[in-house]
Biopython code that builds the backbone (N, CA, C, O; Angstrom):
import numpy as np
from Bio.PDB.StructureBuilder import StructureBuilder

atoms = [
    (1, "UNK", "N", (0.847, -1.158, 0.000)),
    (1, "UNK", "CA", (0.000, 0.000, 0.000)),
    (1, "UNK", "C", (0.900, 1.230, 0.000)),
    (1, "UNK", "O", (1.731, 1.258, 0.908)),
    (2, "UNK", "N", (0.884, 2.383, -0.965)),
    (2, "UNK", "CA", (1.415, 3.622, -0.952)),
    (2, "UNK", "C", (1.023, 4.560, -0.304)),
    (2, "UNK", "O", (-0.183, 4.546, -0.548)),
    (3, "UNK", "N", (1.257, 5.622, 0.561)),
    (3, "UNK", "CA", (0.603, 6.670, 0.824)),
    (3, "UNK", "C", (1.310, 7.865, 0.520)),
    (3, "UNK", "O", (2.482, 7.710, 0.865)),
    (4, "UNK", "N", (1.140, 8.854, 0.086)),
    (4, "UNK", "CA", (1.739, 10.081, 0.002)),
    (4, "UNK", "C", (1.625, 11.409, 0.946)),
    (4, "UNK", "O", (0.461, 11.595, 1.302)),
    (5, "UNK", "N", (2.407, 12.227, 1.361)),
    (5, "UNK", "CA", (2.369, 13.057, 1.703)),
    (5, "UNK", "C", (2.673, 14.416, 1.155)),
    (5, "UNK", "O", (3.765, 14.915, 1.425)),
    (6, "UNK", "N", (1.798, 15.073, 0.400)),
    (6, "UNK", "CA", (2.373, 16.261, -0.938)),
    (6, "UNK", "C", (2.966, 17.290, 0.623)),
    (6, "UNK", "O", (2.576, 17.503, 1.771)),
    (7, "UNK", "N", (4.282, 17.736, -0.407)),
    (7, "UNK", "CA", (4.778, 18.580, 0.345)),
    (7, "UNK", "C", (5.758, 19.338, -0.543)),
    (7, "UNK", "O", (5.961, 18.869, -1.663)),
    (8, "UNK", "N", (6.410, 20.488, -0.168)),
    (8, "UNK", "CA", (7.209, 21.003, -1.233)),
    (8, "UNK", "C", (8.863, 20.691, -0.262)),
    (8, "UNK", "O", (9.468, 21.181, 0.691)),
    (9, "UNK", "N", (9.000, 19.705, -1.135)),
    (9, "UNK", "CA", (10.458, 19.036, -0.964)),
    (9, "UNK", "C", (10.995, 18.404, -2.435)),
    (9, "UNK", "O", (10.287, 17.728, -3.182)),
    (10, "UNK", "N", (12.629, 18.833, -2.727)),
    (10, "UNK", "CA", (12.720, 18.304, -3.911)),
    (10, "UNK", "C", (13.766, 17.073, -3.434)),
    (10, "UNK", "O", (14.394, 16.751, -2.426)),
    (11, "UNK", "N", (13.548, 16.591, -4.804)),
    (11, "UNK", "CA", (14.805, 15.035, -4.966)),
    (11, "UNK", "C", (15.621, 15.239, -4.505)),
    (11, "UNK", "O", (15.876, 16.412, -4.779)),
    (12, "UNK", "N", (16.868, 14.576, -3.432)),
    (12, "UNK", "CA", (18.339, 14.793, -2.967)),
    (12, "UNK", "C", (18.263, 15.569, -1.498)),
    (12, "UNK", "O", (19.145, 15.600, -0.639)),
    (13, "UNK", "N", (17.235, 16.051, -1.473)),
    (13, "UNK", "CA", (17.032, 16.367, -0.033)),
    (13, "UNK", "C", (17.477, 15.688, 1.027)),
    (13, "UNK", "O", (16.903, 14.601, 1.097)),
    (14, "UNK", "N", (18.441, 15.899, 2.088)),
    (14, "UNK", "CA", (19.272, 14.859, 2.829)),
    (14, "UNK", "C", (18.700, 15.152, 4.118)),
    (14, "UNK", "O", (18.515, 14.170, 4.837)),
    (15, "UNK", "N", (18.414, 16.148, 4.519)),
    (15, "UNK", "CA", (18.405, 16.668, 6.202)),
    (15, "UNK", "C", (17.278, 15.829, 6.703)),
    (15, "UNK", "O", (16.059, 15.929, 6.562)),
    (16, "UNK", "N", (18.077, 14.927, 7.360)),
    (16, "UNK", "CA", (16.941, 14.481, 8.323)),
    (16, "UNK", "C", (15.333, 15.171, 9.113)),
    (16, "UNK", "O", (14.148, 14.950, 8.864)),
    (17, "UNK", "N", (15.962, 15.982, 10.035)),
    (17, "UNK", "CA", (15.458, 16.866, 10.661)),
    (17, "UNK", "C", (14.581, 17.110, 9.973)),
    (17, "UNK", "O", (13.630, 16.332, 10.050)),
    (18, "UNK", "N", (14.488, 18.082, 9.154)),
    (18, "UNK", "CA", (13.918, 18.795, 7.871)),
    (18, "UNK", "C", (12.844, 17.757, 7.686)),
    (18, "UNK", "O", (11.703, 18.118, 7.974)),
    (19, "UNK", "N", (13.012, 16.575, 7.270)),
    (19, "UNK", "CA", (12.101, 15.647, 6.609)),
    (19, "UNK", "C", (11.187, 14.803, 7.858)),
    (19, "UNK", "O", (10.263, 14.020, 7.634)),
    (20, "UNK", "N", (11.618, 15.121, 8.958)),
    (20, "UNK", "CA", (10.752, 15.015, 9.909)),
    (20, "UNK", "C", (9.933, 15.793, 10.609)),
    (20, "UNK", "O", (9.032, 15.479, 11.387)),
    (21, "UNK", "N", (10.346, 16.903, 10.244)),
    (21, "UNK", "CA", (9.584, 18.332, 10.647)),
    (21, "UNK", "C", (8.234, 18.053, 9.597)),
    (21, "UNK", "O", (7.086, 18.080, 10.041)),
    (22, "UNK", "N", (8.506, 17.812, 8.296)),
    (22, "UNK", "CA", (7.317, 17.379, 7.635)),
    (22, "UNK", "C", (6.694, 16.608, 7.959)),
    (22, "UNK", "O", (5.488, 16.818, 8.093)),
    (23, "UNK", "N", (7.314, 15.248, 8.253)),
    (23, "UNK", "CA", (5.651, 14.613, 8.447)),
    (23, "UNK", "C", (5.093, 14.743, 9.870)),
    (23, "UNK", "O", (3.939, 14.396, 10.121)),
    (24, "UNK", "N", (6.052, 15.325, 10.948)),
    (24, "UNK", "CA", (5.476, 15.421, 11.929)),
    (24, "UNK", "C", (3.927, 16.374, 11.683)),
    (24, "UNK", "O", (2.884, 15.996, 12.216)),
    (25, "UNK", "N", (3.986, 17.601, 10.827)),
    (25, "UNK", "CA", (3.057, 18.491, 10.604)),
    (25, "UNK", "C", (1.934, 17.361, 9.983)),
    (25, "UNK", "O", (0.781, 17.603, 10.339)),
    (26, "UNK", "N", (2.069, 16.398, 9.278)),
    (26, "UNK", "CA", (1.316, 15.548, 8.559)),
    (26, "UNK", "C", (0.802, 14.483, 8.983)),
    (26, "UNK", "O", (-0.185, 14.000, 8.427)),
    (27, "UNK", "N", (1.416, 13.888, 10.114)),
    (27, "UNK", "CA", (1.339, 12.883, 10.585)),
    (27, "UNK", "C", (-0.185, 12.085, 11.054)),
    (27, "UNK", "O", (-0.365, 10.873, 11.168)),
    (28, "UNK", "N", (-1.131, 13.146, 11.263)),
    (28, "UNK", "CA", (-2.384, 13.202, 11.009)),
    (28, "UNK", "C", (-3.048, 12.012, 9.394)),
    (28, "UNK", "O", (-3.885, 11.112, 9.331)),
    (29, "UNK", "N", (-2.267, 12.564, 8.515)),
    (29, "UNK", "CA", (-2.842, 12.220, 7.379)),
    (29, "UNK", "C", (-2.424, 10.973, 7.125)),
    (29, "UNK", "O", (-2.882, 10.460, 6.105)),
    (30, "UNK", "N", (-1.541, 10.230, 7.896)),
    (30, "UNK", "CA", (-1.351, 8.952, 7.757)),
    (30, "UNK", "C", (-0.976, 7.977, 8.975)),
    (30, "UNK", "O", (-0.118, 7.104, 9.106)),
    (31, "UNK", "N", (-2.288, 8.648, 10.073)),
    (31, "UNK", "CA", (-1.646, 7.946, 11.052)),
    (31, "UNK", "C", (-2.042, 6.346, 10.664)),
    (31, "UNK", "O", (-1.269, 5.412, 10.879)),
    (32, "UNK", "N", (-3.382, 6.192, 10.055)),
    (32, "UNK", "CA", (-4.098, 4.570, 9.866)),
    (32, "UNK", "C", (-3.320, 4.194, 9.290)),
    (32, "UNK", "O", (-3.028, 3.033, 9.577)),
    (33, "UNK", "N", (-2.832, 4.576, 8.624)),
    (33, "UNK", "CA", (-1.460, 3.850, 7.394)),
    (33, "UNK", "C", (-0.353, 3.284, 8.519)),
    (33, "UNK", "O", (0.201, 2.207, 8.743)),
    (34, "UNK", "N", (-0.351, 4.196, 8.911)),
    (34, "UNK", "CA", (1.367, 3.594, 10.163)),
    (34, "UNK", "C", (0.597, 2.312, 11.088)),
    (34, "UNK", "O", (0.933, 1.142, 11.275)),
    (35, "UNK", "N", (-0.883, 3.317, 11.679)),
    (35, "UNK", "CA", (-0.818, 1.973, 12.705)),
    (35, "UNK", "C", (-1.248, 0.818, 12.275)),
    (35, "UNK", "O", (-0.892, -0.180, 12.901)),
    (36, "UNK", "N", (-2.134, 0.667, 11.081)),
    (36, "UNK", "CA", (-2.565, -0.317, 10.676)),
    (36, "UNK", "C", (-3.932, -0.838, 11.252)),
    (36, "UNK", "O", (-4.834, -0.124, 11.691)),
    (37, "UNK", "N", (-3.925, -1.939, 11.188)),
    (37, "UNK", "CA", (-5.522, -2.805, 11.798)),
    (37, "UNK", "C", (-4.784, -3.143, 13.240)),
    (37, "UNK", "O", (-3.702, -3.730, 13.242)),
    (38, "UNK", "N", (-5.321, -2.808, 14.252)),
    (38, "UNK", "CA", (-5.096, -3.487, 15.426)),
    (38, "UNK", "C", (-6.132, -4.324, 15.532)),
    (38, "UNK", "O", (-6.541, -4.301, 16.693)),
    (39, "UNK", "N", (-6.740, -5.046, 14.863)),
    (39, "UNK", "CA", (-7.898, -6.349, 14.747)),
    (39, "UNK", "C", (-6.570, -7.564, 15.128)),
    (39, "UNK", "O", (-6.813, -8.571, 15.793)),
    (40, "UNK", "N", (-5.572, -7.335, 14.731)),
    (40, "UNK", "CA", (-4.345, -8.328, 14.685)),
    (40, "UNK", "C", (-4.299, -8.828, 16.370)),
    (40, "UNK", "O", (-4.156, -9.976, 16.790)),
    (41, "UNK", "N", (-4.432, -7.838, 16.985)),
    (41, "UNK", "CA", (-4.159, -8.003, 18.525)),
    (41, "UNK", "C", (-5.335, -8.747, 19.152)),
    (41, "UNK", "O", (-5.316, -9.796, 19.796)),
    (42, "UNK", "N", (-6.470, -7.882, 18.783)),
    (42, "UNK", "CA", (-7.736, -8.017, 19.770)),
    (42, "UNK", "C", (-8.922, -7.064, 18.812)),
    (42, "UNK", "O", (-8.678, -5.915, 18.443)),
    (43, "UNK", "N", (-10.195, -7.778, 18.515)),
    (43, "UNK", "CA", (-11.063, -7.157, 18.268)),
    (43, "UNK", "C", (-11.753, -5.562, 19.067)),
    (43, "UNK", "O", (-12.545, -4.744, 18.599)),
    (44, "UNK", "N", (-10.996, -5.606, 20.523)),
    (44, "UNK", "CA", (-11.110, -4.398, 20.953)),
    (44, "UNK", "C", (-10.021, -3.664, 21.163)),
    (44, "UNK", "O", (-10.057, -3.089, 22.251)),
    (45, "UNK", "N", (-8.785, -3.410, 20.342)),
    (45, "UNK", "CA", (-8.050, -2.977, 20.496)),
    (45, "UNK", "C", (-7.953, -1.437, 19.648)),
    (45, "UNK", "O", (-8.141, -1.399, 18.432)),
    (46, "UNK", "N", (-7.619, -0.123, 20.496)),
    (46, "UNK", "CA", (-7.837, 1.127, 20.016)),
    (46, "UNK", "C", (-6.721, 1.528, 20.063)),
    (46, "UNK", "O", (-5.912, 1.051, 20.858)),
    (47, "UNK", "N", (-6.489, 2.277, 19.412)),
    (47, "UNK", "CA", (-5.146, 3.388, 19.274)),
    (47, "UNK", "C", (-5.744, 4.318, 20.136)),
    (47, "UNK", "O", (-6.908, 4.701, 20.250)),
    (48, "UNK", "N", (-4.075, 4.775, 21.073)),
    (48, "UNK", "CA", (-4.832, 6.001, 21.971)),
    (48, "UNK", "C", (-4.178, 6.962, 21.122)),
    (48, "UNK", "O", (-3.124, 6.814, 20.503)),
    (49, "UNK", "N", (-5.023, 8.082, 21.176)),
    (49, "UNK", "CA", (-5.165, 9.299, 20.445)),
    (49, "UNK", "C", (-4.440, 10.135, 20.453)),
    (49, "UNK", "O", (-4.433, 10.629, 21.580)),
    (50, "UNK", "N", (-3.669, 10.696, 19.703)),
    (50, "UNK", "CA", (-2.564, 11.370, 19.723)),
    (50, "UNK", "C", (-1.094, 10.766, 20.632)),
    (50, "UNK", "O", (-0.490, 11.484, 21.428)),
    (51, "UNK", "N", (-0.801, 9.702, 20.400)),
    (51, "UNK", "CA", (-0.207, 8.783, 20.736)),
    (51, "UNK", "C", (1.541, 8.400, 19.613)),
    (51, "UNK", "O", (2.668, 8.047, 19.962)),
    (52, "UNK", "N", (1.004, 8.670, 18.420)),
    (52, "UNK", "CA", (2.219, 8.516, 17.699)),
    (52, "UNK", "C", (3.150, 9.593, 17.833)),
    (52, "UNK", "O", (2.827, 10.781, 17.863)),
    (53, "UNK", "N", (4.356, 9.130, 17.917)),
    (53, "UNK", "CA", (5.652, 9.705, 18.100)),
    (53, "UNK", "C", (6.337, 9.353, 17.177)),
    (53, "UNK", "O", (6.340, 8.192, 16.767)),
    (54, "UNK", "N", (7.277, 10.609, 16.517)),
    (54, "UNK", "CA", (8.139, 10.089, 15.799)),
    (54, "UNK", "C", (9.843, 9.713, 16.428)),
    (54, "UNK", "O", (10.689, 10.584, 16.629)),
    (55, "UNK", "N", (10.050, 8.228, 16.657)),
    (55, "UNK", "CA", (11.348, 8.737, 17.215)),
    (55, "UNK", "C", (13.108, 8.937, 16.450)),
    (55, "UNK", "O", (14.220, 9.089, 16.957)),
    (56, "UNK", "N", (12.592, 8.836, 14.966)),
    (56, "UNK", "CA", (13.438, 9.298, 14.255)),
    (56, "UNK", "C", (13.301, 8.895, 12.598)),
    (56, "UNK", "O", (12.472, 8.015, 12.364)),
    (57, "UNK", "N", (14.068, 9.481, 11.386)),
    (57, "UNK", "CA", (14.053, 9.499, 10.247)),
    (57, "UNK", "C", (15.415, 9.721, 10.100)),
    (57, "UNK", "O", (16.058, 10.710, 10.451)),
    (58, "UNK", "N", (16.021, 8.105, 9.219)),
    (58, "UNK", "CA", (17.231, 7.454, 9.555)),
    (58, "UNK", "C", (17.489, 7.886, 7.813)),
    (58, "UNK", "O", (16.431, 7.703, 7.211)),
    (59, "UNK", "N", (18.438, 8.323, 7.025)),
    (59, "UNK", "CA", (18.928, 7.908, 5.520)),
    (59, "UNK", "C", (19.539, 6.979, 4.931)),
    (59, "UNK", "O", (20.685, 6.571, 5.120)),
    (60, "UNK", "N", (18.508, 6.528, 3.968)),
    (60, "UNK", "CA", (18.835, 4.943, 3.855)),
    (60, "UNK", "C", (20.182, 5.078, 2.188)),
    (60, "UNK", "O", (21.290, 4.551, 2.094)),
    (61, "UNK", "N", (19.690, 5.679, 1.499)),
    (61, "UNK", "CA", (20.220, 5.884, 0.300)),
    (61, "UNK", "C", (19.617, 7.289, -0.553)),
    (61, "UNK", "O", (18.681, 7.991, -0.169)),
    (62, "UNK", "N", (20.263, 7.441, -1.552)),
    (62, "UNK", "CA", (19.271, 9.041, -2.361)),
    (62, "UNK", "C", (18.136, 8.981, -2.497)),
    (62, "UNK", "O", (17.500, 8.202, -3.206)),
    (63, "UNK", "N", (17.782, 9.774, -1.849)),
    (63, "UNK", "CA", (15.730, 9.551, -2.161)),
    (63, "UNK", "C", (15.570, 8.696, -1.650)),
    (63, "UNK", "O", (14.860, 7.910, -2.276)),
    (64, "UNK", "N", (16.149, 8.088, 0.057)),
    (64, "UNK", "CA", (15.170, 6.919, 0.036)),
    (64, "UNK", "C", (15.903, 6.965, 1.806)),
    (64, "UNK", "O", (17.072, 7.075, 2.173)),
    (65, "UNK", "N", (14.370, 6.800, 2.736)),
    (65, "UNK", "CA", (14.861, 6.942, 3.941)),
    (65, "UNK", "C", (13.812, 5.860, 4.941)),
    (65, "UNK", "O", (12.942, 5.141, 4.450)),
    (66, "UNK", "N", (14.147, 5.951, 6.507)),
    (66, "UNK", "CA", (13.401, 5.324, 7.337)),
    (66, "UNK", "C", (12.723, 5.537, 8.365)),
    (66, "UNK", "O", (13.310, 5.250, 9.408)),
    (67, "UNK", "N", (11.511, 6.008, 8.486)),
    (67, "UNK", "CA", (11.049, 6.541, 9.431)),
    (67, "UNK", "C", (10.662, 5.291, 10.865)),
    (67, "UNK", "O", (10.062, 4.217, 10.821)),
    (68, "UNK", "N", (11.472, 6.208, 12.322)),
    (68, "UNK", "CA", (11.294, 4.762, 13.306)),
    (68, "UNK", "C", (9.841, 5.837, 14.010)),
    (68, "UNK", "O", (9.821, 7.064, 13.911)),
    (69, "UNK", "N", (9.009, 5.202, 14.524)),
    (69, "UNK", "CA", (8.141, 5.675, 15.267)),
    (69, "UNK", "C", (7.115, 4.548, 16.399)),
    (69, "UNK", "O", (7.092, 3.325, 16.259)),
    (70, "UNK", "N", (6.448, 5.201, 17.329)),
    (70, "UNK", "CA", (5.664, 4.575, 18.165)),
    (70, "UNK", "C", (4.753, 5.018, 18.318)),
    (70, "UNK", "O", (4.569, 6.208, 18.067)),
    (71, "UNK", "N", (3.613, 4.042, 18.902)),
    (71, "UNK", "CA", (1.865, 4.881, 19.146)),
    (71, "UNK", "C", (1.943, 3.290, 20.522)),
    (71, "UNK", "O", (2.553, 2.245, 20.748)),
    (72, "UNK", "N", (0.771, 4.215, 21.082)),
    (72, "UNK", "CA", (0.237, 3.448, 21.813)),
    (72, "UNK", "C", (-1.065, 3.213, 21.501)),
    (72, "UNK", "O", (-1.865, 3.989, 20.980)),
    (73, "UNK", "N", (-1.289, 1.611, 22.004)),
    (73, "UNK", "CA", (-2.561, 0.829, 21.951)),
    (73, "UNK", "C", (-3.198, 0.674, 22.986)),
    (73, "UNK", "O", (-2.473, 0.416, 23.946)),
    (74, "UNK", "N", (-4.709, 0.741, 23.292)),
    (74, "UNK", "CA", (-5.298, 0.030, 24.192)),
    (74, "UNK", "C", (-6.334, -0.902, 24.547)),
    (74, "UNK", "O", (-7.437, -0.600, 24.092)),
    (75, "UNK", "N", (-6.291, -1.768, 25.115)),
    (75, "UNK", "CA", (-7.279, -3.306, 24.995)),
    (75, "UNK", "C", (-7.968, -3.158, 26.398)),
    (75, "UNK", "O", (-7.356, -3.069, 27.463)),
    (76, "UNK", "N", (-9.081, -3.146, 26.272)),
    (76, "UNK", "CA", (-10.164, -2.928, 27.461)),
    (76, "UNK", "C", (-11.182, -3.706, 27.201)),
    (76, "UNK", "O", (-12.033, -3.370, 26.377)),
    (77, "UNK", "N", (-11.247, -5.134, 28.029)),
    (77, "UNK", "CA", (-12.107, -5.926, 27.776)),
    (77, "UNK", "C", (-12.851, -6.336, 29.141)),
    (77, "UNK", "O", (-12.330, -7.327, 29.653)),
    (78, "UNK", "N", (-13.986, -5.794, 29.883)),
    (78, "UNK", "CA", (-14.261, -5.949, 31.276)),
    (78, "UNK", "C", (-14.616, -7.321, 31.384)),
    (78, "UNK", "O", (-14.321, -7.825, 32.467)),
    (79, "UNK", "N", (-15.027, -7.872, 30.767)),
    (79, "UNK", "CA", (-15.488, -9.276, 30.981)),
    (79, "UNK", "C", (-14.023, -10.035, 31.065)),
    (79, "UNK", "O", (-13.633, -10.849, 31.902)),
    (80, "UNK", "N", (-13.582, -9.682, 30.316)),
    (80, "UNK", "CA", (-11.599, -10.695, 30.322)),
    (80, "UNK", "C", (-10.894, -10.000, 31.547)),
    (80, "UNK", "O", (-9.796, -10.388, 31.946)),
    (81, "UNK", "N", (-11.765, -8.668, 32.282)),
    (81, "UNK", "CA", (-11.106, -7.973, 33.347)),
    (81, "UNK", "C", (-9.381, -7.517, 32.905)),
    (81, "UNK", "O", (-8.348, -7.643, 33.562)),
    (82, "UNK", "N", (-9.630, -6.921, 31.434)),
    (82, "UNK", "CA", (-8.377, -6.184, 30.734)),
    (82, "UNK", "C", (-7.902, -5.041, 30.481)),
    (82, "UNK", "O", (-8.406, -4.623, 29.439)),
    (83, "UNK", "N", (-7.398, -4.544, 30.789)),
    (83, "UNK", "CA", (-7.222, -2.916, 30.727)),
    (83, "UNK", "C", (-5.554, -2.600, 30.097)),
    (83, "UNK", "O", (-4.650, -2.301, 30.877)),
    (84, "UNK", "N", (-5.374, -2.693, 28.910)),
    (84, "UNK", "CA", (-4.272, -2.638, 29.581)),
    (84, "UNK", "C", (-3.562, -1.668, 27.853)),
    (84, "UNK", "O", (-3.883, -1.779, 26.670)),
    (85, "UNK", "N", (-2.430, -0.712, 28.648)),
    (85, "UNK", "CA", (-2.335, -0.368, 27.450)),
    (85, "UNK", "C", (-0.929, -0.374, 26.891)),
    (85, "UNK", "O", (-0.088, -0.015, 27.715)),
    (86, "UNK", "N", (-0.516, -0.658, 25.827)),
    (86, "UNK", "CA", (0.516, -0.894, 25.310)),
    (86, "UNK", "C", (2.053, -0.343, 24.031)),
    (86, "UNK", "O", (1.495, -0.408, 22.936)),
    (87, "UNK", "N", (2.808, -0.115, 23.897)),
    (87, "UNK", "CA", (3.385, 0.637, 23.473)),
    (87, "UNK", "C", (3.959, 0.146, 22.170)),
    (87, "UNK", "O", (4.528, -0.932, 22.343)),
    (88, "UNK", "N", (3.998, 0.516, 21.083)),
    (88, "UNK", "CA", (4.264, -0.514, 19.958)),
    (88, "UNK", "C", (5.530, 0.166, 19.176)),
    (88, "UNK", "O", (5.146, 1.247, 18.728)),
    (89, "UNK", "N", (6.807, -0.061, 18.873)),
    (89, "UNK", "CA", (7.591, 0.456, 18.117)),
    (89, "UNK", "C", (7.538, -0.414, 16.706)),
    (89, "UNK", "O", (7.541, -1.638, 16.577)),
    (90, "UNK", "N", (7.476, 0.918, 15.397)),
    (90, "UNK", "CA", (7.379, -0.014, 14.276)),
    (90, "UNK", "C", (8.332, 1.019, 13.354)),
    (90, "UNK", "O", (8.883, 1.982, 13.887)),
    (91, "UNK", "N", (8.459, 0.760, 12.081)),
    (91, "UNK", "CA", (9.278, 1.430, 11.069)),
    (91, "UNK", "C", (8.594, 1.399, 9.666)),
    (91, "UNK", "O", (7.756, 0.554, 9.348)),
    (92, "UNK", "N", (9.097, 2.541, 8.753)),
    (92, "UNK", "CA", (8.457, 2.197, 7.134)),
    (92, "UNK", "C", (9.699, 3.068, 6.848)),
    (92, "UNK", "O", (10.314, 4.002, 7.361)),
    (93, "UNK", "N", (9.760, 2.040, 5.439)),
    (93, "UNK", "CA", (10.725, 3.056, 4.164)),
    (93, "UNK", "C", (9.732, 3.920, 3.812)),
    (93, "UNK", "O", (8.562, 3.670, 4.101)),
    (94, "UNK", "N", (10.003, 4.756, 3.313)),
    (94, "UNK", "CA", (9.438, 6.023, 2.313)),
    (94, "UNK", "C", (10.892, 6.599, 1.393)),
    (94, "UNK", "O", (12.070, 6.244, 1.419)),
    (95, "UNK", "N", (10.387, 7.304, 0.861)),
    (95, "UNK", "CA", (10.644, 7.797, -0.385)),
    (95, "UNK", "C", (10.344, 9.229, -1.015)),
    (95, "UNK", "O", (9.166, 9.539, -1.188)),
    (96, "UNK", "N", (11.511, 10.245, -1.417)),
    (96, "UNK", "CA", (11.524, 11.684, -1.923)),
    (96, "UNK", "C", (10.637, 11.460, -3.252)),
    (96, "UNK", "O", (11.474, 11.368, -4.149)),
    (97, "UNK", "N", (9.534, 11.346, -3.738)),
    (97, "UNK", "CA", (9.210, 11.893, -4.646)),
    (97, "UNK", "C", (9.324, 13.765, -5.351)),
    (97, "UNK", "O", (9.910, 14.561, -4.618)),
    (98, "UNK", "N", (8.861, 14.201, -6.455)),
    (98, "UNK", "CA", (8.992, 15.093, -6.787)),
    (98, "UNK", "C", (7.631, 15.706, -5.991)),
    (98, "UNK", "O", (6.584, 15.448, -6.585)),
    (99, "UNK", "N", (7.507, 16.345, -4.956)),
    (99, "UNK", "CA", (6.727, 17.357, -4.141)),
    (99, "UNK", "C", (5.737, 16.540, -3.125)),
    (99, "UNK", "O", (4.694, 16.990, -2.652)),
    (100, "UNK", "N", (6.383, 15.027, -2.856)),
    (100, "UNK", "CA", (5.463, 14.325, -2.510)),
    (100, "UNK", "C", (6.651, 13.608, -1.541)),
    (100, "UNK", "O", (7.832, 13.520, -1.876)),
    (101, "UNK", "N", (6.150, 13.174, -0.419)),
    (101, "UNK", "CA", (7.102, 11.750, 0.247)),
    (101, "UNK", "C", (6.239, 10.744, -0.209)),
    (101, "UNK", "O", (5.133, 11.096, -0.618)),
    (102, "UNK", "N", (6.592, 9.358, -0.215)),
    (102, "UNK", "CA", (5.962, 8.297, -0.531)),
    (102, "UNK", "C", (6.267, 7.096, 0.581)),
    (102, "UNK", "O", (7.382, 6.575, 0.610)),
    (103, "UNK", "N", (5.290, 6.720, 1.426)),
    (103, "UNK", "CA", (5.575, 5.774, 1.972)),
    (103, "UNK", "C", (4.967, 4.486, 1.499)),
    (103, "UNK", "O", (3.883, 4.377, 0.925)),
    (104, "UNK", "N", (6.192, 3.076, 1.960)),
    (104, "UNK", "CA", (5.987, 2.045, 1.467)),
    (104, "UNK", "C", (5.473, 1.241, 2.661)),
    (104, "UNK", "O", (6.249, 0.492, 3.255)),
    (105, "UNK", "N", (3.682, 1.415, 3.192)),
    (105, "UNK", "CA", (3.242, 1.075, 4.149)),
    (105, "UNK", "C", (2.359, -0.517, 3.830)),
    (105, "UNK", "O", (1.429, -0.668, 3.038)),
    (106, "UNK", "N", (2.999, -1.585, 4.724)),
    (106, "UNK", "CA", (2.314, -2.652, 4.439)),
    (106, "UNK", "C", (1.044, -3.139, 4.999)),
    (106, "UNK", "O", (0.873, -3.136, 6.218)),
    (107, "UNK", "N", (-0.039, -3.644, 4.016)),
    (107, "UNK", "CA", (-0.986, -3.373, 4.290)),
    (107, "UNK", "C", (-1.868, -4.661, 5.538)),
    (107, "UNK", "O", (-2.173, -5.792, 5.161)),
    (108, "UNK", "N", (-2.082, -4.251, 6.686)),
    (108, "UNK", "CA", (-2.171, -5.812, 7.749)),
    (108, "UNK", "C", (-3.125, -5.858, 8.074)),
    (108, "UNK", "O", (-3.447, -5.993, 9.254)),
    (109, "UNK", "N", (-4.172, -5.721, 6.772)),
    (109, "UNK", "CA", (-6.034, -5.731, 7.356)),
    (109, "UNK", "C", (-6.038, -7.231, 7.574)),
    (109, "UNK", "O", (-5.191, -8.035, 7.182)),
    (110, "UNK", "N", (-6.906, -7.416, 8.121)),
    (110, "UNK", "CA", (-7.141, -8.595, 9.003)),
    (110, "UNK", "C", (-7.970, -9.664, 7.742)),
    (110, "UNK", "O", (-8.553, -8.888, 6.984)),
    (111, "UNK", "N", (-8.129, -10.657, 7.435)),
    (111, "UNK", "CA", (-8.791, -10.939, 6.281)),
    (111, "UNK", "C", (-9.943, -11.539, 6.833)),
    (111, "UNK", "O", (-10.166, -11.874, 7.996)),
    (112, "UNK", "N", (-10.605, -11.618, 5.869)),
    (112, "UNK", "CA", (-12.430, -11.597, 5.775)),
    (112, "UNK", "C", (-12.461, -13.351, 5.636)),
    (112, "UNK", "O", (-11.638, -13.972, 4.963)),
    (113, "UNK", "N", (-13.156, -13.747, 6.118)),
    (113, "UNK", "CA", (-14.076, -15.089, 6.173)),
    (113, "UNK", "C", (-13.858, -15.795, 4.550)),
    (113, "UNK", "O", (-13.427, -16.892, 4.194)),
    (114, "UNK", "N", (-14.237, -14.919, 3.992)),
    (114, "UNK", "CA", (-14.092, -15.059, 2.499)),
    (114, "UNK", "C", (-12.812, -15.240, 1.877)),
    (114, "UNK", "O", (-12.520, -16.220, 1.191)),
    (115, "UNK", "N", (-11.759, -13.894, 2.229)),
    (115, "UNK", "CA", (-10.565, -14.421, 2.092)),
    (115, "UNK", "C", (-9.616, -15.495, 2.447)),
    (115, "UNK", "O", (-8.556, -15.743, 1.873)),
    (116, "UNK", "N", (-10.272, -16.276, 3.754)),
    (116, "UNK", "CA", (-9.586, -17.274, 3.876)),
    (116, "UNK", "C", (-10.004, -18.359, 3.331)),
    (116, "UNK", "O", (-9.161, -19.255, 3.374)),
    (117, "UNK", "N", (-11.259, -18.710, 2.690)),
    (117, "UNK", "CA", (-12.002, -19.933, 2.083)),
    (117, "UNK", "C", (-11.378, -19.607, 0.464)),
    (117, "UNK", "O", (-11.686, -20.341, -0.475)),
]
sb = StructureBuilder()
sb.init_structure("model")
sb.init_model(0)
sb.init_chain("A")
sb.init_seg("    ")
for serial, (resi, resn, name, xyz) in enumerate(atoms, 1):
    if name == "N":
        sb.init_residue(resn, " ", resi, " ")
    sb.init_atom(name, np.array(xyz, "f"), 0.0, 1.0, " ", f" {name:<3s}", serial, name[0])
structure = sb.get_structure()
């Protein structure tokens, strides 16, 4: 799954910093992309809200880098008497497009009844 973030940044752009200052402003627009389906964990499992952190944007090669980040999850199930909330560190490549970053976010929807038959 691709997601983009239009921004005015050109090709060869190196500064870390810089390229995290962007998506931090953006980070909104792709938080579902980063966190994905938490169906994986627990059918009641929520992202707590305003929870993602970026804890860095590493350079992998020209035009091509790694964003490390974390969010927290939480699973509240009174009948399982569960509360509990959890901290998840994950990573994605992305990519300098021409006025765009591009992340290479994999896609971990949970599959359908159907998809598994």
């Amino acid at each position: 799954m691709l997601s983009r973030i239009e921004c005015d940044i050109a090709p060869g752009e190196s500064d870390c910093a810089k390229i995290a200052e962007i998506v931090q402003r953006n980070i909104l627009k792709i938080t579902d992309l980063l966190v994905g389906d938490l169906r994986w964990y627990s059918q009641n499992a929520q992202l707590v809200p305003g929870s993602l952190k970026i804890v860095s944007v590493e350079y992998l090669d020209m035009n091509s880098f790694k964003l490390l980040y974390d969010f927290d999850w939480n699973l509240f199930s009174p009948c399982l008497d569960l509360n509990e909330t959890v901290t998840q560190s994950e990573q994605v490549n992305f990519h300098i497009k021409p006025g765009a970053l591009e992340f290479d976010v994999i896609d971990n929807q949970q599959p359908s009844p159907g998809d598994e038959l």
